[in-house]
BANU-769759 format. One line per 10 residues: number of its first residue (from 1); for each residue x, y, z of N, C-alpha, C, O, CB. Coordinates in steps of 0.001 Angstrom, whole numbers, plus 500000, padded with zeros to 6 digits. Glycine has a CB too. Example, Ala and Ser with C-alpha at 12.3 -4.5 7.8 and 13.67 -1.06 7.14 Angstrom:
// residues 2
1> 513190,494310,507800,512300,495500,507800,513200,496700,507800,514236,496681,508465,511308,495527,509046 | 512850,497750,507080,513670,498940,507140,512900,500030,507870,513409,501138,508039,514084,499402,505725
//
This chain:
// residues 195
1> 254141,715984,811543,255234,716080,812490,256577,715887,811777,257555,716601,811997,255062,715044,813611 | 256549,714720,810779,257892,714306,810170,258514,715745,808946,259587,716049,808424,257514,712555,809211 | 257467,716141,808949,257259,716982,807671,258403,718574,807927,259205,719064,807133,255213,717419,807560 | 257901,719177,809839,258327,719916,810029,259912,719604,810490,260755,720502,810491,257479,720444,810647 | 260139,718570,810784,261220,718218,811406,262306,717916,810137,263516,717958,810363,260878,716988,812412 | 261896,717676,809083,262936,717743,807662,263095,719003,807384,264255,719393,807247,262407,717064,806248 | 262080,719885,807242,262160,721648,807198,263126,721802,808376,264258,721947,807914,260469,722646,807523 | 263130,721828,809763,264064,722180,810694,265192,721449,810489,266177,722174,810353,263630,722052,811964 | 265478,719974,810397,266956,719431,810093,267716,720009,808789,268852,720473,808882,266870,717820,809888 | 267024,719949,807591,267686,719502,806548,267296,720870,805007,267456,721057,803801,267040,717677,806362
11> 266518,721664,806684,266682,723208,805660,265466,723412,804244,265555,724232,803331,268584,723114,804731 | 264580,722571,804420,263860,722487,803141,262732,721624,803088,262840,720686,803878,264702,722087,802135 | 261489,721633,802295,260409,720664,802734,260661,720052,801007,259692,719575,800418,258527,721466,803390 | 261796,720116,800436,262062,718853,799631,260834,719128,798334,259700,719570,798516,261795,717209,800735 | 261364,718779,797208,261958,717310,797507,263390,717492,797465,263940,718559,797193,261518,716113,796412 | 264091,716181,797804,265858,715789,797830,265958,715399,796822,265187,714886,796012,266570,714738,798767 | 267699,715824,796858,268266,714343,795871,269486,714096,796458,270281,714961,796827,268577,714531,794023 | 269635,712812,796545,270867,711880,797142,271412,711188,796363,270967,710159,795855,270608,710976,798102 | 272603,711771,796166,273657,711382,795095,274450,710508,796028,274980,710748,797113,274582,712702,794340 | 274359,709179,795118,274422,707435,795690,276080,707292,794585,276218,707192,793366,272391,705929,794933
21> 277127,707348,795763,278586,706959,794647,278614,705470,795014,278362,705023,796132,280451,707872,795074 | 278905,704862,794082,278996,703207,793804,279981,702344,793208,280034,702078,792007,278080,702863,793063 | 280932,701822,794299,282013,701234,793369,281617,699269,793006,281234,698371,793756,283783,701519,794411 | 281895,699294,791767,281538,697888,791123,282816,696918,790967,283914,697358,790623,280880,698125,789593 | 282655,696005,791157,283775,695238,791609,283569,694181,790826,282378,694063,790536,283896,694917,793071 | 284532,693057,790199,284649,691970,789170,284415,691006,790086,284121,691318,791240,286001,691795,788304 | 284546,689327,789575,284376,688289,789919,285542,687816,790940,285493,686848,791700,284172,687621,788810 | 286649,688779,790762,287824,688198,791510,287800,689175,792804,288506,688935,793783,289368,688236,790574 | 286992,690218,792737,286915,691367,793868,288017,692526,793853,288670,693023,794771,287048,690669,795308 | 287987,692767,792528,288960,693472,792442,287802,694898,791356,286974,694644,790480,290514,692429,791696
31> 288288,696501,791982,287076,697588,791467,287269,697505,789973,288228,697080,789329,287253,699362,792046 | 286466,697864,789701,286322,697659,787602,286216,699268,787403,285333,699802,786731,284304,696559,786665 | 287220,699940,788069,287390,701229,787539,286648,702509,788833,286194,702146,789918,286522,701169,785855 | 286689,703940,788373,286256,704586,788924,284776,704534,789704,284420,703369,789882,286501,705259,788246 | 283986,705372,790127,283273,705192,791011,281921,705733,790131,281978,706739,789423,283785,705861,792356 | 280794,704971,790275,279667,705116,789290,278885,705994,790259,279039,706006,791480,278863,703637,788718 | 277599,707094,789203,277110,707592,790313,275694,707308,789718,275397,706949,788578,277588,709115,790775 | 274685,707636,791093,273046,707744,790767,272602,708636,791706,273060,708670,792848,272126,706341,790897 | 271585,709491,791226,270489,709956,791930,269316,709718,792272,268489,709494,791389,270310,710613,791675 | 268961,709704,793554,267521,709860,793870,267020,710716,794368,267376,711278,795403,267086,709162,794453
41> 265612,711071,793338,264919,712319,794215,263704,711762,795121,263064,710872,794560,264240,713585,793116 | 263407,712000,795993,262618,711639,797263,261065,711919,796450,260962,712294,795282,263045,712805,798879 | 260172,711693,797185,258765,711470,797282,258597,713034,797510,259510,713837,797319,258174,710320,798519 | 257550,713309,797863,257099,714595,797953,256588,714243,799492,255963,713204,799705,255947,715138,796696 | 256907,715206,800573,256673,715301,801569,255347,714992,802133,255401,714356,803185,257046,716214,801714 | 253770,715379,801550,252924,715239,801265,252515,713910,801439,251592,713619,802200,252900,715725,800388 | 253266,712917,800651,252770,711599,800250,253578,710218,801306,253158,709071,801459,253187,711480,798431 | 254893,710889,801929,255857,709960,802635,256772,710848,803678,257930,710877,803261,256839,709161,801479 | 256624,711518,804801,256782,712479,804989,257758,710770,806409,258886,710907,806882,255362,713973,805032 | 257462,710355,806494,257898,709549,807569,259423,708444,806892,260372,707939,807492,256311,708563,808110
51> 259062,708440,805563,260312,707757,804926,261097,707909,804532,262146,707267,804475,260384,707292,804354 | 260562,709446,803892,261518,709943,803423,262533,710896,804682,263659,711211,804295,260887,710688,802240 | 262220,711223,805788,262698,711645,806745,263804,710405,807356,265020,710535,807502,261530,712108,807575 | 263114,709403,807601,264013,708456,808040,264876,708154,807072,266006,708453,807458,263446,707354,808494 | 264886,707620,805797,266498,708037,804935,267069,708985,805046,268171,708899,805587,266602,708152,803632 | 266692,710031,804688,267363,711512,804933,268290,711254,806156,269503,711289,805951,266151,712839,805311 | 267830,710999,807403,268963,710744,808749,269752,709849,808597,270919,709915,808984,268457,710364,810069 | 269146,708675,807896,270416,707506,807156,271329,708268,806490,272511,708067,806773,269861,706332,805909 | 271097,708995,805772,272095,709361,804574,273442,710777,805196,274620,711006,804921,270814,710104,803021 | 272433,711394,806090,272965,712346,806756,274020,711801,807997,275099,712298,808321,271797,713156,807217
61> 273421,710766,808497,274650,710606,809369,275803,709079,808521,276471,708233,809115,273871,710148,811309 | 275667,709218,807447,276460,708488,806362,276681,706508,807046,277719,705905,807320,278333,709600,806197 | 275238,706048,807102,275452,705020,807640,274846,704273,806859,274100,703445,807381,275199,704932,808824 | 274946,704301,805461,275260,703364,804502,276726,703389,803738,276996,702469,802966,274214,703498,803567 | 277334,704082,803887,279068,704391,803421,279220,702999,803681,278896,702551,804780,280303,705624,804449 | 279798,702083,802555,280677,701206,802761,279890,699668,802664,280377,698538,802687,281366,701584,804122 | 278766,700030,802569,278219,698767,802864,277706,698321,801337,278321,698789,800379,276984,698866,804092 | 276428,697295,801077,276279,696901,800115,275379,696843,799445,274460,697226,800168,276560,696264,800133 | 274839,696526,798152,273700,696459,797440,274229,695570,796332,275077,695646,795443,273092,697856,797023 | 273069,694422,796929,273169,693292,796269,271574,692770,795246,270377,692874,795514,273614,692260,797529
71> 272344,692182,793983,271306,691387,793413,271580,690363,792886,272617,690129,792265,270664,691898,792626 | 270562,689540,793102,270744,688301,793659,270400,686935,792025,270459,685706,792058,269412,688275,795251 | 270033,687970,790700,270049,687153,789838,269482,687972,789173,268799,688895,789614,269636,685954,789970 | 269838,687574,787347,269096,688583,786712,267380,689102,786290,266763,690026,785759,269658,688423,785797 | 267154,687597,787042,265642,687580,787265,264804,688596,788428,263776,689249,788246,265380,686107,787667 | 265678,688459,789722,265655,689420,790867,264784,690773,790446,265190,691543,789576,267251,689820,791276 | 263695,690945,791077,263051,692404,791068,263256,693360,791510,262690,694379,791116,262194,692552,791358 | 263958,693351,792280,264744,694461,792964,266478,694632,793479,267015,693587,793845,263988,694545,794116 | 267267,695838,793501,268508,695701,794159,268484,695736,795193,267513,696436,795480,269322,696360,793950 | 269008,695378,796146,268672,695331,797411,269982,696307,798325,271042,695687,798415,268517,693631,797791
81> 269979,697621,798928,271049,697807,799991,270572,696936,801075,269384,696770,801350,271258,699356,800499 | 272140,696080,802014,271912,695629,802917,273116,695892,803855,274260,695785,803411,271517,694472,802641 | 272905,696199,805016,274061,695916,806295,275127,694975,806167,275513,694079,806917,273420,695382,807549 | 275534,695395,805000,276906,694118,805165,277763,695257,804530,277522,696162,803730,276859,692186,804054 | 278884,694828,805232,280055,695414,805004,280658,694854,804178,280781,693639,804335,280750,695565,805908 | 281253,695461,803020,281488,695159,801801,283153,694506,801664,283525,693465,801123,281160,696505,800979 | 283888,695486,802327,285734,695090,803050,285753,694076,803859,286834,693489,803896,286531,696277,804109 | 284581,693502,804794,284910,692701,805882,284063,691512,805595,284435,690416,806013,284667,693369,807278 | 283167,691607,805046,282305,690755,805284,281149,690474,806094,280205,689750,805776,282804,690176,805415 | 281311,691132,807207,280051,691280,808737,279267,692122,808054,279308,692702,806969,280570,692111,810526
91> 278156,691996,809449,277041,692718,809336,277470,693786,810025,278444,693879,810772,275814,692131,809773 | 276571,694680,809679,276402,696399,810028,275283,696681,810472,274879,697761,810041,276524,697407,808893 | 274317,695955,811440,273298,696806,811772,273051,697348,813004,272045,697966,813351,272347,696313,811494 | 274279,697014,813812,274809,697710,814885,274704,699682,814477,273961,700465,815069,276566,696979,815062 | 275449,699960,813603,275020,701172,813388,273970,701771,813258,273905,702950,813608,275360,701438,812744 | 273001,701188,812783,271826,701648,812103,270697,701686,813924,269735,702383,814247,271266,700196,810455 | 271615,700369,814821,271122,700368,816093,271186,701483,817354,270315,701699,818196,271634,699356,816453 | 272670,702198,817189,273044,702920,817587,272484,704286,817121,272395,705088,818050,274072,702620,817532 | 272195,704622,816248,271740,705752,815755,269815,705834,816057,269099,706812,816271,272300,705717,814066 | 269601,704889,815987,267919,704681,816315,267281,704813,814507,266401,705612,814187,267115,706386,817684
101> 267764,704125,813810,267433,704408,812543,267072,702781,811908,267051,702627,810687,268746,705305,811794 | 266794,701604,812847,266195,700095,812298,265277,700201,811257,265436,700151,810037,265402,699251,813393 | 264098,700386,812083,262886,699917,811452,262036,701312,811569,262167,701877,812654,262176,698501,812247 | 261093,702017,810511,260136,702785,810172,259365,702000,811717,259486,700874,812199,259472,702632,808360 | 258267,703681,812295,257599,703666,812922,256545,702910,812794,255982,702346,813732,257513,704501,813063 | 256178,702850,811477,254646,702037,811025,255136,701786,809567,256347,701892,809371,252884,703142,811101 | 254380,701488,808598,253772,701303,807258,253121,702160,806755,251926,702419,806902,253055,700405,807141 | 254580,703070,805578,253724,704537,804943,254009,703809,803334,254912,703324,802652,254729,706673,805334 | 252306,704177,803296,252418,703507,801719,251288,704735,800842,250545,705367,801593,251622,701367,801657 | 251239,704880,800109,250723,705696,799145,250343,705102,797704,251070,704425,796976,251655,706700,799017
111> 249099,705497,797485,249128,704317,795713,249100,705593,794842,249030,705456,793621,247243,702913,795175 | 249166,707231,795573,250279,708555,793793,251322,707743,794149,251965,707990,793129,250914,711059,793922 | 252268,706722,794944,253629,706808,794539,254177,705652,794649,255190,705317,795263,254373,707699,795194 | 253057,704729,793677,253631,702967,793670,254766,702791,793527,255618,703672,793419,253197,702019,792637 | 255013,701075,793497,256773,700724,793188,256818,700317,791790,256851,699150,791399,257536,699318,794178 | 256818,701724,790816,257299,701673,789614,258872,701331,789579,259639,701720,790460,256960,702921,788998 | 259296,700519,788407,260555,700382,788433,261162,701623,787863,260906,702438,786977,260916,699205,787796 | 262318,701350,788998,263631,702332,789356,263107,703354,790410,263604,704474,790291,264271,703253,787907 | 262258,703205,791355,261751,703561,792147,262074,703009,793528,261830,701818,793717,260746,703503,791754 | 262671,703838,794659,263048,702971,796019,262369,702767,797078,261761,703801,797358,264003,703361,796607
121> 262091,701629,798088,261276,701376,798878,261943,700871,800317,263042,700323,800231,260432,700516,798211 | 261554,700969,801173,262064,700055,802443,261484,698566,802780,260382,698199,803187,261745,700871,803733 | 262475,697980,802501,262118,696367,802240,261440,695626,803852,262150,695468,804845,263909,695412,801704 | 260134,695300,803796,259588,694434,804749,258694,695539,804972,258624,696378,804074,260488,693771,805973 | 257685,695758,806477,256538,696075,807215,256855,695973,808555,256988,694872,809091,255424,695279,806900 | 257011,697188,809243,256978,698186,808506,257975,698903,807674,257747,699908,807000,256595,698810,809132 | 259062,698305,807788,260325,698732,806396,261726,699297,807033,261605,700328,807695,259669,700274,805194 | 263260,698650,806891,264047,699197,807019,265003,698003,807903,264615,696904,808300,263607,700489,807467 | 266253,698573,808041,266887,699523,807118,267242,699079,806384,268291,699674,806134,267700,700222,807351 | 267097,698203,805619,267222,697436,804125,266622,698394,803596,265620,698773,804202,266547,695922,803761
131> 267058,699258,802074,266228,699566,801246,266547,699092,799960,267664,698640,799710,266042,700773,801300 | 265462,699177,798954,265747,698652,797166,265502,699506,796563,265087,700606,796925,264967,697537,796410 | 265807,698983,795180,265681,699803,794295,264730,698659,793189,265042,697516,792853,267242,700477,793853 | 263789,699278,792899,262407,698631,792049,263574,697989,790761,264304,698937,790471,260824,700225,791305 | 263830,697179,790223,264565,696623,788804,263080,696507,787583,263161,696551,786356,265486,694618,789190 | 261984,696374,788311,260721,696667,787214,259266,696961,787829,259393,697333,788995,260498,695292,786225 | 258867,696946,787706,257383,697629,788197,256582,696384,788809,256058,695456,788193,256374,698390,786749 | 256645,696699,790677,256812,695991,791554,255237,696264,792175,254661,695517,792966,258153,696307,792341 | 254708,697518,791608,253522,698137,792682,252421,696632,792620,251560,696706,793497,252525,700035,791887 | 252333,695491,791860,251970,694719,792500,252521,693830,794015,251897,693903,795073,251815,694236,791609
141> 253523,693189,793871,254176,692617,794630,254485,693244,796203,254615,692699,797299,255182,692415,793869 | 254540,694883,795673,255419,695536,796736,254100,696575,797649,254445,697162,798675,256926,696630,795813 | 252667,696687,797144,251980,697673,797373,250621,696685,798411,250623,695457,798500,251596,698534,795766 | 249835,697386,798918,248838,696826,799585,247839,695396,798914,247077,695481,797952,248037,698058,799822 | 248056,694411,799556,246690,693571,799232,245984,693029,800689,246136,693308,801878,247111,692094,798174 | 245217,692195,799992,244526,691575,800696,244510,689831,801054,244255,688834,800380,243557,692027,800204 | 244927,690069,802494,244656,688198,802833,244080,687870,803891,244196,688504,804940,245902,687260,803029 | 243269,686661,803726,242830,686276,804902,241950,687396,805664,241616,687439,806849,243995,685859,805643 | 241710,688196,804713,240351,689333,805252,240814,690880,805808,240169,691888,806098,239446,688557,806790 | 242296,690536,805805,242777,691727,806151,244174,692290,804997,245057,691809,804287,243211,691494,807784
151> 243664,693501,805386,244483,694572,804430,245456,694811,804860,245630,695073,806050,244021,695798,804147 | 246735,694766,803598,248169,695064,804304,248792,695860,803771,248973,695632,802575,249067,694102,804435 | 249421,697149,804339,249291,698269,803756,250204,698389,802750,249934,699346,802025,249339,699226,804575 | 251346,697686,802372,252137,697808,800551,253466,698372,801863,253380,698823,803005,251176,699587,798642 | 254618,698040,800936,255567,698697,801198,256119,700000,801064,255679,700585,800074,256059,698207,800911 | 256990,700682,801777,257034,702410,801877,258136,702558,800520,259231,702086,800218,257838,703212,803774 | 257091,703557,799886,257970,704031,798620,258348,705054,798612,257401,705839,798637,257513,704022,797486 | 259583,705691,798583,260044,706970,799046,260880,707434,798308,261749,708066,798908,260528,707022,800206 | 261023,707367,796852,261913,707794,795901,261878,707672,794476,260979,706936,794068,262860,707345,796187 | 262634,708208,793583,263371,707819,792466,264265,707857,792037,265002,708817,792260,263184,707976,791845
161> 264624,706883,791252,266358,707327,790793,266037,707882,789946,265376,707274,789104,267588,706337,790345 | 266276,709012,789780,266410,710417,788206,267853,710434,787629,267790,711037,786557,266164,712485,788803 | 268802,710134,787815,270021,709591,787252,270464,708712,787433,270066,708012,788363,270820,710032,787319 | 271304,708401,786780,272413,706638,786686,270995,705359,785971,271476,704226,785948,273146,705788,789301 | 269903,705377,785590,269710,704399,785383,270827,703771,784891,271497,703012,785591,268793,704373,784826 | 271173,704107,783351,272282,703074,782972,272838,702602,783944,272521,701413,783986,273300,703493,782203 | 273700,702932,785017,274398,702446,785823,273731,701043,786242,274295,699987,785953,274614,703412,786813 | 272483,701076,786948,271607,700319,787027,271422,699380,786399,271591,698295,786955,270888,700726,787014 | 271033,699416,785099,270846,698369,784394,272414,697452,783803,272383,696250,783541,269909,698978,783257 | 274026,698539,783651,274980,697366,783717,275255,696734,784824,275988,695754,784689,276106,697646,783320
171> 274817,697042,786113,275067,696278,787433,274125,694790,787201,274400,693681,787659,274471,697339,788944 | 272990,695159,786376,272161,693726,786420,273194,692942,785671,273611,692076,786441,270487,693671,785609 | 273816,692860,784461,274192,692559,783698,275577,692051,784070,276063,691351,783181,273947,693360,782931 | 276298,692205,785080,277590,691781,785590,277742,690524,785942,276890,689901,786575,277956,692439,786598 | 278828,690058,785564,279071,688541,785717,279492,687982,787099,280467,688593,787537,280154,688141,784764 | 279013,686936,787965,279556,687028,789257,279339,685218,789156,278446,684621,788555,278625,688192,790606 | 280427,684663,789922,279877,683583,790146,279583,683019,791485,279224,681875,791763,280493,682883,789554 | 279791,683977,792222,279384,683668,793920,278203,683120,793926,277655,683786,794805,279250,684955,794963 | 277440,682383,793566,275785,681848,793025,275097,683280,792531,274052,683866,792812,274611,681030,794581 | 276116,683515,791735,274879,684539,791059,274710,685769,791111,274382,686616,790280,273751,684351,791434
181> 275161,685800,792960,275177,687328,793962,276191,688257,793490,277391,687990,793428,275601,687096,795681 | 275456,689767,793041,276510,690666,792707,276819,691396,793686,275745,691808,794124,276287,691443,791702 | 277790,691874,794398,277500,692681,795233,278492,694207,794669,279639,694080,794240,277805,691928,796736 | 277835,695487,794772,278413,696688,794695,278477,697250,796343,277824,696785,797278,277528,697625,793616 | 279133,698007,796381,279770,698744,797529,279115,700529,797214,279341,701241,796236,281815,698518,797408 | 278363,700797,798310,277550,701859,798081,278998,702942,799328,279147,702970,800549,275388,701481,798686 | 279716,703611,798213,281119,704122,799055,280436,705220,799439,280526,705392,800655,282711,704467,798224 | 279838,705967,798921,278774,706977,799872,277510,707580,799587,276950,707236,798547,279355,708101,800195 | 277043,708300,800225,275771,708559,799867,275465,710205,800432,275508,710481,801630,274786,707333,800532 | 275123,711320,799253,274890,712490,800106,273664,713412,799756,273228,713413,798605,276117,713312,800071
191> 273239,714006,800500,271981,715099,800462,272675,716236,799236,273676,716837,799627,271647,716019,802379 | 272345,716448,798256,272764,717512,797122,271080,718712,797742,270035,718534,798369,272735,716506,794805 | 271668,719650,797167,270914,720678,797269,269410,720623,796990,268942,720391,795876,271463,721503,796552 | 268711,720850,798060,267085,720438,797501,266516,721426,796436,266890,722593,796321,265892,720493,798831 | 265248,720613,795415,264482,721600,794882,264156,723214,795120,263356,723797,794388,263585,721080,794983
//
């Protein structure tokens, strides 16, 4: 169902790439220059046809513009985008409310498309609208186990970044002393021409 409805919205059964512009900001909150970029190319329809659809409408109706992606130490396994507004300070998930774009329908997980690092996922079960970005190879932590007798299906992995690692890896590396917390400002985010 999700599959045909990206072919009818977004012109193509993919894969995407969503070119992520990112401004990085110093310890005093002031930008450290022009605007950094990264790509991600999506999952293959096949394997995440429900996650990758639900970003795609995130990205399309531009309701991560402005907000943030934070990490939280250089130990941290993942970057995290979150609903905070980066200029104000508040939360943002009023938008994400208004649009009907919270939380994934269920838990789409796939083990062709673990959480290798630099790989993106929707954070929690069933996932959203928080998403990360893998900082190292998470498909333990982030993928299906077992407790208490029952199976839990792993978190939804629905991407890769195919450009900007570097970018990536000097954002770990930035000095912040807010306890640690870096935060970048994700200034926009857009659908580039599919495969």
């Amino acid at each position: 169902h999700s599959r045909r409805e990206i072919e009818k919205e977004f012109g193509s059964s993919g894969p995407f790439n969503i070119e992520v512009s990112l401004q990085l900001y110093n310890d005093k909150g002031i930008p450290t220059g022009g605007l950094e970029k990264l790509v991600i190319e999506t999952a293959p329809l096949s394997l995440m046809p429900l996650s990758v659809h639900h970003f795609l409408q995130m990205v399309s109706k531009k309701l991560w513009d402005g907000l943030a992606f934070v990490h939280r130490d250089i130990h941290s396994h993942v970057m995290q985008a979150t609903p905070l507004d980066v200029k104000t300070g508040s939360r943002a998930i009023d938008r994400f409310e208004h649009a009907g774009l919270t939380k994934l329908a269920f838990s789409e997980y796939s083990t062709d498309y673990p959480h290798l690092a630099y790989t993106v996922g929707f954070s929690g079960r069933p996932g959203g609208p928080d998403f990360y970005i893998n900082t190292i190879d998470n498909s333990q932590a982030h993928g299906p186990f077992e407790q208490h007798g029952e199976v839990d299906d792993g978190e939804s992995c629905f991407g890769t970044v195919v450009q900007g690692r570097d970018v990536l890896d000097r954002i770990l590396e930035l000095d912040s002393k807010a306890q640690s917390i870096k935060v970048v400002e994700i200034s926009s985010m857009k659908i580039l021409d599919s495969k």
